[in-house]
KEMARKOL-567116 format. One record per residue: x negated, y, z negated of N, C-alpha, C in turn. Coordinates in steps of 0.02 Angstrom, whole numbers, plus 50000, padded with zeros to 5 digits. Atoms other than C-alpha are relative to their C-alpha. Example, Ala and Ser with C-alpha at 12.3 -4.5 7.8 and 13.67 -1.06 7.14 Angstrom:
BEGIN
PT    npx    npy    npz   capx   capy   capz    cpx    cpy    cpz
PT  49955  49941  50000  49385  49775  49610  49955  50060  50000
PT  50042  49941  50003  49316  49947  49643  50039  50055  49963
# end
This chain:
BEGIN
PT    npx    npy    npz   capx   capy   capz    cpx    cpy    cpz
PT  50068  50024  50013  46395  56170  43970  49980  50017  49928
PT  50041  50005  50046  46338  56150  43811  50051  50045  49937
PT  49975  49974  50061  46371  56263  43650  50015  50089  50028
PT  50000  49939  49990  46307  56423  43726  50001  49996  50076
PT  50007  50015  49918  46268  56494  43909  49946  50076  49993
PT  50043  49931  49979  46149  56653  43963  50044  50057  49981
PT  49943  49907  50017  46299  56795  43942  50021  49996  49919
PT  49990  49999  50100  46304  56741  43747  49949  50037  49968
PT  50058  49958  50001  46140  56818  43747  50000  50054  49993
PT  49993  49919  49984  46128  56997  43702  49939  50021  50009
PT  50043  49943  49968  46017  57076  43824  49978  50038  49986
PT  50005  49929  49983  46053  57245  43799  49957  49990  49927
PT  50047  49981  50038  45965  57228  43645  49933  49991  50005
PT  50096  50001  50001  45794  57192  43707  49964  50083  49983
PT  50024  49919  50015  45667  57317  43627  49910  49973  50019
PT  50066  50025  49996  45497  57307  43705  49938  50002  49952
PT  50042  49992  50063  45416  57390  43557  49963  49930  49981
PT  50007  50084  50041  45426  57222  43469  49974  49946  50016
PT  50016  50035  49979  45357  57124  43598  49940  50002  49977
PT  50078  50020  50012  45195  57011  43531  49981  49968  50053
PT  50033  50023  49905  45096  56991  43695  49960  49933  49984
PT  50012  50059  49998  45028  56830  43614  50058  49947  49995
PT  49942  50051  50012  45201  56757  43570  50036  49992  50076
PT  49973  49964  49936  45239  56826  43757  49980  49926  50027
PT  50037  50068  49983  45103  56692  43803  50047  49924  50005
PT  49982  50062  50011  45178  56553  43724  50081  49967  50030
PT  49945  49999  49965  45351  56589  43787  50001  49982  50089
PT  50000  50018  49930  45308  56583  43960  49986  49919  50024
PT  50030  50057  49984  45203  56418  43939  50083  49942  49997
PT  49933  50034  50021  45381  56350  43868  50035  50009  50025
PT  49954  49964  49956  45494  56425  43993  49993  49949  50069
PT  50028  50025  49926  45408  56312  44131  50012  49908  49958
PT  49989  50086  50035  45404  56126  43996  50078  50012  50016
PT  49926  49978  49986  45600  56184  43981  50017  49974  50049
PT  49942  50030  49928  45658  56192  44160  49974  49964  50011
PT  50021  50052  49965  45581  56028  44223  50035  49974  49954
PT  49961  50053  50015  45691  55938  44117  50043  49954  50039
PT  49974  50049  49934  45776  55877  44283  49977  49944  49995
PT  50061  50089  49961  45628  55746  44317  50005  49963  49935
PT  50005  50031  50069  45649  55693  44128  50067  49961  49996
PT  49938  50029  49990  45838  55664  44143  49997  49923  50083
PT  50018  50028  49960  45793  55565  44330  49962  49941  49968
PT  50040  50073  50027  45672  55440  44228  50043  49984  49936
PT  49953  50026  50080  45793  55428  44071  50052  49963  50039
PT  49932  50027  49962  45950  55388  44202  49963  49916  50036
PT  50033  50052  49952  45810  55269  44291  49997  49936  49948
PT  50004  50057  50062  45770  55167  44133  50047  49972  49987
PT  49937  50021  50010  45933  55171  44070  50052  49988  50057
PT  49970  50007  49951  46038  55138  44213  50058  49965  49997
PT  49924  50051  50003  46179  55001  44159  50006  50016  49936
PT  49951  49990  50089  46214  55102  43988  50028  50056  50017
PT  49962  49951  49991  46360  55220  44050  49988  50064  49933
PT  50023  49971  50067  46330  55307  43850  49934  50036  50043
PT  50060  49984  50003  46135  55368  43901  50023  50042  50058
PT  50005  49981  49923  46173  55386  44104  50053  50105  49971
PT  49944  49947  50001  46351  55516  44032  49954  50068  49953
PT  50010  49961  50051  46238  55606  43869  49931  50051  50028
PT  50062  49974  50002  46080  55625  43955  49982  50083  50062
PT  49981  49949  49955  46147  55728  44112  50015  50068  49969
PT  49963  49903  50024  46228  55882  43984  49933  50006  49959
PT  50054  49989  50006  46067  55863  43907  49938  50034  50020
PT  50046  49954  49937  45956  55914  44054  50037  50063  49994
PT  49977  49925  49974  46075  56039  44084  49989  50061  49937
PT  50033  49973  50046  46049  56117  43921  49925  50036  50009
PT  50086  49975  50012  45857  56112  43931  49985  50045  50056
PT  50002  49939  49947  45869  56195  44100  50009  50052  49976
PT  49981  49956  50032  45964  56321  44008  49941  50028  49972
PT  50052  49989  50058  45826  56352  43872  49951  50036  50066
PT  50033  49977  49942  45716  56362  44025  49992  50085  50024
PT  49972  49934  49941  45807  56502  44121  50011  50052  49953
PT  49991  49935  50066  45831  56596  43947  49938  50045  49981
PT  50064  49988  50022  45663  56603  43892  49948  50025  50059
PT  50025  49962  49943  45600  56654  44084  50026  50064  50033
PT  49941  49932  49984  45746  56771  44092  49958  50071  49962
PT  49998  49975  50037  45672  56840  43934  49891  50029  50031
PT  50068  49988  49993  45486  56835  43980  49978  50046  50066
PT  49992  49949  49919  45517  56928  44151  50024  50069  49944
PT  49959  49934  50025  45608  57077  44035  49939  50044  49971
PT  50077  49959  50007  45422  57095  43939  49968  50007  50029
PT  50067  49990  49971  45313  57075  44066  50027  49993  50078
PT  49951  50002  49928  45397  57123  44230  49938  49975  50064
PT  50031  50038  49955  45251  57042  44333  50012  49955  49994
PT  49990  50096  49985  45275  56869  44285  50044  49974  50059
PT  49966  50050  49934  45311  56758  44427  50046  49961  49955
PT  49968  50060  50038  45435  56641  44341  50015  49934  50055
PT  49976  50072  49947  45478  56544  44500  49920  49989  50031
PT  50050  50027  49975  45307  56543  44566  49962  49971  49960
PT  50033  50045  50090  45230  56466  44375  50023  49959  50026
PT  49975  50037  49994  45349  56361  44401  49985  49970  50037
PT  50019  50047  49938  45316  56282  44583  49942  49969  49965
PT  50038  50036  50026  45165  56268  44528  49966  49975  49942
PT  49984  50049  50050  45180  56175  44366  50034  49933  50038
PT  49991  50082  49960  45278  56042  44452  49979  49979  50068
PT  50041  50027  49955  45180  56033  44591  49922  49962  49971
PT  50040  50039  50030  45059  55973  44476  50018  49950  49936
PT  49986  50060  50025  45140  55863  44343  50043  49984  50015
PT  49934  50039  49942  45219  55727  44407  50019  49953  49922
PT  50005  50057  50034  45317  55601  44307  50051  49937  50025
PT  49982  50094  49976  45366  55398  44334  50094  50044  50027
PT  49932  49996  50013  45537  55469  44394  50016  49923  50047
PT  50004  50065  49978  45526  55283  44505  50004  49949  49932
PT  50026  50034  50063  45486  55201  44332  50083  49952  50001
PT  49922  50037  50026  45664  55058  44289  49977  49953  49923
PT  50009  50028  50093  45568  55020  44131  49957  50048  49953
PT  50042  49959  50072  45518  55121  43961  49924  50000  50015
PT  50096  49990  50015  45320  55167  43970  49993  49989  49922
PT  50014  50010  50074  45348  55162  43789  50005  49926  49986
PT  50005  50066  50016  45360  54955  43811  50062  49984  49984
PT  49931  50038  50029  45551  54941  43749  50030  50066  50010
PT  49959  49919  50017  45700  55060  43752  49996  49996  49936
PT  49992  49984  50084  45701  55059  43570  49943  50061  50006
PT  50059  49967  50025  45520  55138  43592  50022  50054  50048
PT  49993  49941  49969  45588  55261  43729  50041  50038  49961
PT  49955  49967  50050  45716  55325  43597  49961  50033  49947
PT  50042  49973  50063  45569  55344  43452  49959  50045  50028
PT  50021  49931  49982  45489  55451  43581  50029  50072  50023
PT  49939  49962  49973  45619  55558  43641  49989  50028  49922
PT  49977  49965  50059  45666  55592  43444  49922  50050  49984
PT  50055  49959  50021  45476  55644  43420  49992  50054  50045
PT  50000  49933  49975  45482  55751  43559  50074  50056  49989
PT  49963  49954  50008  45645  55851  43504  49974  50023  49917
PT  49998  49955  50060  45577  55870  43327  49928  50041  50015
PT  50047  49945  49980  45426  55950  43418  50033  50059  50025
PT  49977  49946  49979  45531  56065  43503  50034  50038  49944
PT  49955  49963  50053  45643  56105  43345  49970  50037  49949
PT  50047  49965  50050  45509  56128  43229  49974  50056  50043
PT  50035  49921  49957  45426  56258  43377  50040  50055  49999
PT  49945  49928  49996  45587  56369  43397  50011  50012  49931
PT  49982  49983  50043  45613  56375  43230  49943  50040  49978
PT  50054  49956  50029  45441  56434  43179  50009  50076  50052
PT  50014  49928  49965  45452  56562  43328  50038  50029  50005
PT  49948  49934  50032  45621  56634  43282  49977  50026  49947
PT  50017  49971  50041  45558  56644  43117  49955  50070  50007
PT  50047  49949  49990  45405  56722  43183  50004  50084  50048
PT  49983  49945  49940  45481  56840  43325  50029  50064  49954
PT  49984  49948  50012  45511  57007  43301  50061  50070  50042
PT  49962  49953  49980  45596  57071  43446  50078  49945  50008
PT  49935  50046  50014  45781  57027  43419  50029  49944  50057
PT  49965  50068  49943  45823  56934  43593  49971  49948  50011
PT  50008  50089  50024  45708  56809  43568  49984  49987  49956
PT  49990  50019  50055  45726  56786  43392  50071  49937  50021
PT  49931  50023  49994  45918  56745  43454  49993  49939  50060
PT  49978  50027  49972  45870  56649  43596  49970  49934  49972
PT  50017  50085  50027  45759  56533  43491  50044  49966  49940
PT  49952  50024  50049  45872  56511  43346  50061  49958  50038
PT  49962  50036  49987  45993  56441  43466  49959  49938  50045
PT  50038  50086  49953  45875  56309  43576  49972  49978  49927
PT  50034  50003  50062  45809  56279  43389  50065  49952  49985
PT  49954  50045  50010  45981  56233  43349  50021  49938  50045
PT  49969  50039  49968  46013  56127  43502  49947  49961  50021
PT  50078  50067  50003  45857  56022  43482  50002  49965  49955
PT  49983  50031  50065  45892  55978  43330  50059  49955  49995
PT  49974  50043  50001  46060  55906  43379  49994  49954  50061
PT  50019  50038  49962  45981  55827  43530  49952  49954  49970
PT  50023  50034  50063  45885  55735  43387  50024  49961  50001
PT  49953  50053  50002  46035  55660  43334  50036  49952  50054
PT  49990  50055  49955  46084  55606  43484  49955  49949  50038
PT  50071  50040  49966  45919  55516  43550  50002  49943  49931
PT  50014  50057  50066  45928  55446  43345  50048  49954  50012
PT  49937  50038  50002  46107  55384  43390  49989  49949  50056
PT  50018  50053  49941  46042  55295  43552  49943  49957  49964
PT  50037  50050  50060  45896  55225  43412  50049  49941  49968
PT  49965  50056  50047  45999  55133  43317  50049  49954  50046
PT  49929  50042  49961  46122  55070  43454  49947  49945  50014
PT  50044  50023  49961  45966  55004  43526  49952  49932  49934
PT  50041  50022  50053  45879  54946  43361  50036  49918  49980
PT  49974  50042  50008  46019  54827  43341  49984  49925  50049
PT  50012  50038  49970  45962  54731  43486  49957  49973  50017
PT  50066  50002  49978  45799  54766  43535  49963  49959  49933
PT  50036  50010  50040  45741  54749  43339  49911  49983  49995
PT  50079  49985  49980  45572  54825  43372  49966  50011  49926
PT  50028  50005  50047  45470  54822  43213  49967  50086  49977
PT  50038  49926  50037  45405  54966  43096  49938  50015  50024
PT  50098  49966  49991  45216  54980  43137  50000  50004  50095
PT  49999  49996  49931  45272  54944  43325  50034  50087  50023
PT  49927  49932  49994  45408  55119  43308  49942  50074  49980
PT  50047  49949  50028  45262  55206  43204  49938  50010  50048
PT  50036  49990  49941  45136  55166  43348  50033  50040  50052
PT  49966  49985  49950  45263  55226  43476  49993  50068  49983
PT  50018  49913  49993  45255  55405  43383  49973  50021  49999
PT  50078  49970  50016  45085  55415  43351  49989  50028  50070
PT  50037  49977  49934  45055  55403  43535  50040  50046  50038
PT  49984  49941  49968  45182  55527  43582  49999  50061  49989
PT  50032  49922  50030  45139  55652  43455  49931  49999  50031
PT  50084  49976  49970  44950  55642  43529  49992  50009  50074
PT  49997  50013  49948  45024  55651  43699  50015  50104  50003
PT  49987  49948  50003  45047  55832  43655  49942  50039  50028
PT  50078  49976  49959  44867  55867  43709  49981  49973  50058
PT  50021  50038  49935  44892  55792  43870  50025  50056  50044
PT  50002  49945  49955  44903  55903  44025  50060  50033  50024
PT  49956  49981  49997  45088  55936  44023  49993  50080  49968
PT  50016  49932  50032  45060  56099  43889  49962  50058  50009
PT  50076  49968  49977  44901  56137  43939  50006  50031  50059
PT  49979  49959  49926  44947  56175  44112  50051  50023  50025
PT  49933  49952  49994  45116  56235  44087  49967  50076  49975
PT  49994  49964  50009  45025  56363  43995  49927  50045  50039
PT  50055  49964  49943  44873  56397  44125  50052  50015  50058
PT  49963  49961  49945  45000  56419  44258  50042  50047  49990
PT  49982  49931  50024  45103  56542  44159  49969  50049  49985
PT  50043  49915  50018  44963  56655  44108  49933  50001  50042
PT  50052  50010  49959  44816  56620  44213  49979  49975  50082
PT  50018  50031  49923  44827  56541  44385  49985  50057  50029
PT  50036  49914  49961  44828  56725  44466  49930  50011  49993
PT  50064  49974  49982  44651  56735  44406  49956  49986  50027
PT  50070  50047  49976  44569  56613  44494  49973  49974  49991
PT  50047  50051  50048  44492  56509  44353  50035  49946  50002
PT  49972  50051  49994  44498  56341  44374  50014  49981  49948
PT  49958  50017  50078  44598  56237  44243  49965  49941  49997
PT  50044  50033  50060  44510  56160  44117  50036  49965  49932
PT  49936  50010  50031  44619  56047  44010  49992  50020  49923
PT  49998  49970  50091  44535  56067  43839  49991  50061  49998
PT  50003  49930  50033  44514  56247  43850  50080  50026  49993
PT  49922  49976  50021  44730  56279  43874  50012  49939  49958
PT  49982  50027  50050  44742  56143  43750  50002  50032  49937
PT  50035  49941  50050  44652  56256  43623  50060  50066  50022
PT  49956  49921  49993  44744  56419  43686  50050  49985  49989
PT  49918  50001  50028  44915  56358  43679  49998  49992  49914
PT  49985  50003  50050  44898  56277  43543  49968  50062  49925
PT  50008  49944  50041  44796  56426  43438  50059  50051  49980
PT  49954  49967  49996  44935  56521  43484  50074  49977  49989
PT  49927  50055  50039  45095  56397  43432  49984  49994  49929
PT  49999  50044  50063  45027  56321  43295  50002  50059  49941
PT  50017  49942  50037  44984  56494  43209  50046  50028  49950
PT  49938  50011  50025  45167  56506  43177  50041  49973  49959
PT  49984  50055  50037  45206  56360  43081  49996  50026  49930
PT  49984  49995  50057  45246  56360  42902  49995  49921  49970
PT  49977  50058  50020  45251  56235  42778  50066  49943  50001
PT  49927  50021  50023  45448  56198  42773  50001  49994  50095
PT  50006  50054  49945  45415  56162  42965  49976  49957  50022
PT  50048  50065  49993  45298  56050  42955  50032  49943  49965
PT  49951  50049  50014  45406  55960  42835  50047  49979  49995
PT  49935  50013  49968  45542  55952  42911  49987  49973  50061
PT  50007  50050  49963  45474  55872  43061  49982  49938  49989
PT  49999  50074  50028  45396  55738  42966  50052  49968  49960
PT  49953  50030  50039  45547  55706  42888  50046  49979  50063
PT  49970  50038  49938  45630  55680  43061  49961  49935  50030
PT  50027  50047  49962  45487  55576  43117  50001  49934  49940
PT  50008  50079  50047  45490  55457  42960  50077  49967  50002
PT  49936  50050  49982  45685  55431  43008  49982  49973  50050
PT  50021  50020  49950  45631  55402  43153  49973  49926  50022
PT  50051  50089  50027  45505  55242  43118  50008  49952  49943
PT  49981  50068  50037  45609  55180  42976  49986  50033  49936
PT  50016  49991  50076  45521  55269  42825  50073  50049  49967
PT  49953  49960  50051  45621  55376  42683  49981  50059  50031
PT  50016  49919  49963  45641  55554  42762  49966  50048  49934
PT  49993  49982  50067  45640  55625  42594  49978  49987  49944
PT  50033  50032  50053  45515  55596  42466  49938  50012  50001
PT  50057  49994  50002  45348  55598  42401  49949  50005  50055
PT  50038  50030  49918  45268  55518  42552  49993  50062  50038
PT  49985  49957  49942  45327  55654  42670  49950  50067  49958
PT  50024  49926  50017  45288  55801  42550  49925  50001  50014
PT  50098  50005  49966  45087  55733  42549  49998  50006  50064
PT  50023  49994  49954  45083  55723  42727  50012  50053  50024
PT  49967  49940  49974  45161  55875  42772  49963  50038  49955
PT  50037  49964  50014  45049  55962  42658  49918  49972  50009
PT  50047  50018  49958  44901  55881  42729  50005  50032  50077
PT  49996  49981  49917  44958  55908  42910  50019  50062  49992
PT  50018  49937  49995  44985  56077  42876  49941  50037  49968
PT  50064  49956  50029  44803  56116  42787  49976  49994  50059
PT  50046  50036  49908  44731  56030  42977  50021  50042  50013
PT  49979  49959  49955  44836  56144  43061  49960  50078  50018
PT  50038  49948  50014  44793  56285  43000  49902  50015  50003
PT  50080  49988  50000  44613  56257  42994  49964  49991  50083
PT  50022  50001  49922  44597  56186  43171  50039  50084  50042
PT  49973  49935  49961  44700  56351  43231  49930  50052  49959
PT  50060  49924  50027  44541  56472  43125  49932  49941  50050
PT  50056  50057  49963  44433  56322  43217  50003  50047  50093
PT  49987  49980  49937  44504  56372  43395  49987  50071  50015
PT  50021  49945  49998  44503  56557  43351  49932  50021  50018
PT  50065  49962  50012  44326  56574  43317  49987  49969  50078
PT  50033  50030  49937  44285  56463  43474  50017  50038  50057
PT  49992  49974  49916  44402  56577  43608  49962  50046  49973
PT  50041  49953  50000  44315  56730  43533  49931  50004  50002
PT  50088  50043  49982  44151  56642  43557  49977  50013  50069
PT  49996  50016  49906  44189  56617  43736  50004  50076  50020
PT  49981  49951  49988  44259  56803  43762  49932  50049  49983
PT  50035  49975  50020  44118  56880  43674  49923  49985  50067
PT  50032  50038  49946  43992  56771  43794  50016  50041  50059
PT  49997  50004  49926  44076  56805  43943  50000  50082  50023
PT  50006  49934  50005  44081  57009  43899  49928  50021  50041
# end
């Protein structure tokens, strides 16, 4: 399976010292998106169905993301030896469901199921990379540097099913650039949000509220980010829709979309400590 496996992992070096109980957070919320990659592979096999290529790439795929999954819950059980990891879990997919019935793209074309797919691995690549950068305690520094790396070439392979596809389908630029808009803004939809209320919150009894774990996760992800990840995802997403990866274009937006970032994350700050302060 894959490049790596769980026993490539060095354990024995976990040091709890090092553990940041907000990066702890974000790990868990990601530990639960991860393993459901099953139901993702189930609607990719469903769509695609008479392209032996997609049905053969997309199966070691899942299995991978499971992986990532079981790494990063392996790892989040080691800091915080209460976490439920299997009971988050139930219930996360007892509450998002997706089209795994579906035998056609939601994105309107396979071409457009490919331009979303690529936008969601350069979300994931750009995330592990900022949070190896950012991690401190060495085992999950190591375990994001490697799902970091293997997002990145799950990239290429979702780009390589783009272009097979592009040849046929020949779906248009502003149609490819719509297709990522709406799956980058699909990021604030209740998949995140409630992966990361059922990893840190369901135990308390507060009901879930989608824009308030929209705000928390993301305060706590985005915080991470750097410039040279920000433009490096838009440089995946402008291969992506056709533009020049590489160039002026990208550098403005990527230094735009990272002044937003940053400002909506001191935006979110002040607002949970608003709430916390209140509810004292």
């Amino acid at each position: 399976m894959g490049y790596w496996t769980l026993d490539d992992i060095s354990w024995d070096r976990f040091d709890r010292s090092k553990v940041d109980p907000e990066l702890l957070k974000v790990v868990k919320a990601a530990s639960l998106v991860e393993r459901n990659a099953r139901d993702y592979a189930t609607y990719l096999c469903s769509v695609f169905a008479d392209d032996p290529e997609v049905l053969r790439t997309t199966e070691q795929w899942a299995a991978e993301e499971v992986q990532h999954g079981m790494a990063l819950g392996r790892w989040a059980q080691m800091a915080d030896p209460s976490f439920d990891f299997e009971g988050a879990f139930k219930h996360f997919i007892d509450e998002i469901k997706l089209p795994l019935d579906a035998t056609e793209s939601v994105r309107g074309s396979r071409t457009g199921e490919w331009v979303a797919r690529c936008v969601v691995e350069t979300g994931t690549s750009s995330m592990y990379s900022a949070l190896a950068q950012a991690a401190e305690e060495p085992v999950l520094k190591q375990i994001c540097q490697k799902i970091a790396s293997d997002e990145f070439r799950h990239y290429k392979l979702f780009y390589s099913h783009l272009k097979r596809y592009l040849k046929t389908e020949r779906v248009g630029f502003f149609r490819r650039v719509w297709v990522a808009w709406g799956r980058a803004a699909e990021s604030e939809d209740d998949e995140l949000a409630f992966a990361y209320y059922a990893a840190n919150h369901r135990h308390e009894g507060l009901p879930y509220h989608r824009e308030t774990y929209v705000e928390r996760y993301a305060r706590r992800t985005f915080v991470y980010y750097r410039y040279t990840h920000v433009e490096r995802a838009f440089a995946m997403i402008f291969k992506a829709v056709g533009l020049k990866p590489h160039g002026w274009l990208n550098r403005v937006t990527a230094a735009v979309a990272h002044r937003l970032v940053r400002r909506r994350v001191r935006r979110f700050e002040a607002r949970e400590l608003k709430a916390v302060a209140a509810a004292a």
